[in-house]
C-alpha positions in Angstrom: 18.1 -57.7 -6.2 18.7 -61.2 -7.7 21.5 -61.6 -10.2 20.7 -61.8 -13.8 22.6 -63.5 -16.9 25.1 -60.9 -18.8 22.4 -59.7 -20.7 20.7 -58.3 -17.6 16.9 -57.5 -15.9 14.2 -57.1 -18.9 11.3 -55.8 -17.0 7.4 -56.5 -17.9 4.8 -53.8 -17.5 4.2 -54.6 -13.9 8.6 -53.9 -13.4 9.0 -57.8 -12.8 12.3 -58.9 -14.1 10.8 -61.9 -16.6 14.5 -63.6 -15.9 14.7 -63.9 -12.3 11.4 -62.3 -11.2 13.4 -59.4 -9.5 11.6 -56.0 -8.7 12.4 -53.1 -10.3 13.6 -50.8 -7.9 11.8 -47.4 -7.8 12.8 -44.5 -9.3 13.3 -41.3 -7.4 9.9 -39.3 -8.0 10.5 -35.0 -7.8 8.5 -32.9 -6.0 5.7 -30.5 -8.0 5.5 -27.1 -6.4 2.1 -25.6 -8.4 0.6 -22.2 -7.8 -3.0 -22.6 -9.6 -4.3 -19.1 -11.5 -7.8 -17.5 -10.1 -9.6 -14.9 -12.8 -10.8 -13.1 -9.7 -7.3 -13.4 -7.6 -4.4 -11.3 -8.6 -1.7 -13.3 -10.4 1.3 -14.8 -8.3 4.9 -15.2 -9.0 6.9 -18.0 -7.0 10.7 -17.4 -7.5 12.6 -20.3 -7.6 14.4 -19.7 -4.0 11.1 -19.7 -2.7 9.7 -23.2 -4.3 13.1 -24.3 -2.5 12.4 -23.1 0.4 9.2 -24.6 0.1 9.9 -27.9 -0.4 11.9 -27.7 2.9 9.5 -26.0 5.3 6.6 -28.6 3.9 8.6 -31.8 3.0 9.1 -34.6 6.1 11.3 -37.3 6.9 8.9 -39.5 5.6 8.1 -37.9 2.8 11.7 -37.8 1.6 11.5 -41.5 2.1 8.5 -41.8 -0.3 10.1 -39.8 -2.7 13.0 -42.2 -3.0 10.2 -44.8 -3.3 8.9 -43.1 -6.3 6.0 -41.8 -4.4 5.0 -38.3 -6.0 4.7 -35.3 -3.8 2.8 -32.1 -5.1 2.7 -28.6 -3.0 0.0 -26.2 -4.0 -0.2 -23.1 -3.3 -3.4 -21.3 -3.9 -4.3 -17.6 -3.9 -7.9 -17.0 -4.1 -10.3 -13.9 -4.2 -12.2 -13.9 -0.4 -13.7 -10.5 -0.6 -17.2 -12.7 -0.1 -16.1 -15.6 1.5 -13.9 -13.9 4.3 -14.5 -14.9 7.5 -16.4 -12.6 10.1 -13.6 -12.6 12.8 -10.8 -11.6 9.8 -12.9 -8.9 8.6 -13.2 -7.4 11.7 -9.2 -8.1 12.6 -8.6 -6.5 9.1 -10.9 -3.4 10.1 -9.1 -2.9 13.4 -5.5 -3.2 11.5 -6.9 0.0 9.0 -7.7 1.9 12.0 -4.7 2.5 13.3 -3.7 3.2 9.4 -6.0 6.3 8.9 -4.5 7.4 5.2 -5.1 3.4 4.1 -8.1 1.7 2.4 -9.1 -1.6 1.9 -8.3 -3.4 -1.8 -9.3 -6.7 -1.8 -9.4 -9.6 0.9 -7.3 -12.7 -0.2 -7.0 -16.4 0.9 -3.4 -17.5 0.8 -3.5 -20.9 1.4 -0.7 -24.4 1.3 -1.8 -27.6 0.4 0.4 -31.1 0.5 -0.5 -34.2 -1.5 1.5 -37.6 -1.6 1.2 -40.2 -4.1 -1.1 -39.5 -7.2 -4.7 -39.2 -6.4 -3.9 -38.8 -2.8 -5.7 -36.3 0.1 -4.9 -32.8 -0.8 -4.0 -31.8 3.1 -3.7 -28.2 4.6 -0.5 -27.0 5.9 -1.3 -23.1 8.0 2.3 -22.3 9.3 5.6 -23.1 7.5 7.6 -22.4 10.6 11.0 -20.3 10.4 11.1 -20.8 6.6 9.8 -17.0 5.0 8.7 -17.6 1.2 8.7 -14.7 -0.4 5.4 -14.3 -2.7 4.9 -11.6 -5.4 1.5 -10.6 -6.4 0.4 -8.3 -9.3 -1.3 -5.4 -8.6 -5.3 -6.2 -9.5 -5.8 -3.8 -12.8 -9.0 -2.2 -10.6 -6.7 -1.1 -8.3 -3.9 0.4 -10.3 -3.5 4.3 -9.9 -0.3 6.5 -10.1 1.0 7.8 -7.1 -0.4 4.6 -5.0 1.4 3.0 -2.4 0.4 -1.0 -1.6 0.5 -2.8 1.6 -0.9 -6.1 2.9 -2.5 -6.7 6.3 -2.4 -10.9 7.1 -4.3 -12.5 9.5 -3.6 -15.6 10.9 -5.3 -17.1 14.5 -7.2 -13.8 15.1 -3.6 -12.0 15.2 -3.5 -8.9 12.5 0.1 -8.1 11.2 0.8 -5.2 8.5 3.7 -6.7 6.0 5.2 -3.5 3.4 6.0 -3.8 -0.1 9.4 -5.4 -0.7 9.4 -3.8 -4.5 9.9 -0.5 -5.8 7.5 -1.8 -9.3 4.2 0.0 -8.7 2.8 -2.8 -11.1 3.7 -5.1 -8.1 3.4 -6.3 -4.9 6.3 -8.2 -3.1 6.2 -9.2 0.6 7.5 -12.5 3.1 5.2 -14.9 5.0 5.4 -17.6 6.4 1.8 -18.1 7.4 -1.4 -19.4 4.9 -4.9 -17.7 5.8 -6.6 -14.5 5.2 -5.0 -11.7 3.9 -5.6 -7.9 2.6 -4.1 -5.5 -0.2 -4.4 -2.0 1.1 -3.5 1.3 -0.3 -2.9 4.7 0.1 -2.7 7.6 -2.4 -0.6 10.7 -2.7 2.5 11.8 -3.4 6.1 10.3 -2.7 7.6 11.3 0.4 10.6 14.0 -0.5 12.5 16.7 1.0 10.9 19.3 -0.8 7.9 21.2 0.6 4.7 20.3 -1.1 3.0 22.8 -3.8 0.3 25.4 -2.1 -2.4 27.8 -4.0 -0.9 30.6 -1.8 1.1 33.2 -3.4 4.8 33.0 -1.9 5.5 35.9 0.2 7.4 38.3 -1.2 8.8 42.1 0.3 6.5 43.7 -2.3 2.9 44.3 -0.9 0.0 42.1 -3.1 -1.4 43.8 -5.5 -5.4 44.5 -5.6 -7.8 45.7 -7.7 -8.8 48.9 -5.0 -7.2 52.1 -5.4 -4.7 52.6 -2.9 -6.0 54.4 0.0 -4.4 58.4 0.1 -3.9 60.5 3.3 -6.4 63.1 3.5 -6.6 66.0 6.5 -9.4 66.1 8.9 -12.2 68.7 8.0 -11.5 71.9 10.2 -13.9 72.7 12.6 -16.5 75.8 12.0 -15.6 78.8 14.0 -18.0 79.5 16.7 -19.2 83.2 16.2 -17.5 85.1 18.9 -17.5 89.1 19.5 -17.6 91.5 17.0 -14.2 92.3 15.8 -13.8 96.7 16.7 -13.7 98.4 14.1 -12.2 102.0 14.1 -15.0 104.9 14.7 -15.2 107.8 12.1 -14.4 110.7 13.5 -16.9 113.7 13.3 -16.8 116.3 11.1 -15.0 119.5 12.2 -15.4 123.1 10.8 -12.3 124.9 9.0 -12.1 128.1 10.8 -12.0 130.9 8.3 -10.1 133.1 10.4 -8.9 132.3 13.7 -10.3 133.8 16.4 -12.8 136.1 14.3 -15.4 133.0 13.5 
């Protein structure tokens, strides 16, 4: 940069110096991490490790370079409802996933995707794999699929491989989970109680030592009938003796 008189550079609106016709140098432009809203999308948190992380699994060399330029870089992130735009392949990746998960259903399909755009106006491009760098996403739970006792999970696919990724968060209200892959994914649930150590409620009584009372009488021992006698013999009976005469006089009647 040319040297200018003690009173210094005074710049025109195109950052010629009008003294010695120097250029103002550039400024250092920051990068924009954005993550767009969708009505139809649940609504995603970015904590600010992650836009850090970010900015070093997307930003280049070069781009560093046009950043000292002054040359704007934004990183979208997008989250989008795909329960009708899903592709055919991820569907059927998804369905596979849920059959070896027979207590899970399917929520909602999602579209997860990374975008990088340098200098204003310039070509949003894709970006599918963010390499070793993990960014940690948080999603709220879509208010048609709130219920107590629900468990979330999220099934990504990414090149035709399936991969089940569990809920980083204890908030019900919430759904936290790493990635560092952009394509389709899934919310899937499960209902039912929280696993614990104690055994689960039954309708059946609890056995006790006391026999279960019912509304019959209690049966009561009762003797066999005895059998008739079959008639047998006449029982003897003593004979009557026959009638004798008194003798008057012995020997004389």
């Amino acid at each position: 940069m040319r040297t200018c008189p003690p009173l210094g550079h005074s710049w025109d609106s195109d950052g010629t110096c009008t003294r010695c016709s120097a250029r103002k140098p550039a400024e250092s432009a920051d990068v924009k991490v954005t993550v767009p809203a969708d009505p139809d999308a649940p609504a995603v948190t970015l904590p600010a490790e992650s836009r850090l992380a970010l900015e070093n699994a997307v930003l280049t060399a070069k781009d560093r370079a046009l950043l000292a330029d002054g040359i704007p870089i934004t990183i979208r992130l997008e989250v989008t409802d795909a329960d009708d735009t899903v592709p055919e392949a991820d569907a059927l990746a998804v369905a596979d996933a849920l059959a070896g998960m027979p207590d899970y259903a399917l929520g909602q399909y999602l579209d997860v995707s990374l975008f990088k755009t340098v200098g204003l106006g310039g070509q949003k491009a894709p970006i599918a794999d963010a390499g070793t760098k993990q960014i940690t996403l948080q999603l709220a739970v879509p208010e048609a699929l709130q219920a107590a006792e629900r468990t979330f999970r999220i099934i990504r696919v990414h090149e035709g491989a399936a991969d089940v990724l569990d809920d980083l968060d204890s908030d019900p209200a919430t759904i936290t989970f790493r990635t560092s892959l952009f394509s389709t994914y899934a919310i899937v649930y499960t209902d039912g109680p929280a696993a614990t150590d104690e055994p689960a409620p039954t309708d059946e009584p609890a056995a006790t030592d006391e026999p279960a009372a019912t509304d019959d009488p209690a049966p009561t021992a009762t003797r066999p009938p005895r059998p008739c006698p079959r008639p047998g013999p006449p029982i003897p009976t003593a004979r009557p003796r026959p009638a004798t005469r008194r003798r008057c006089c012995p020997g004389r009647c």
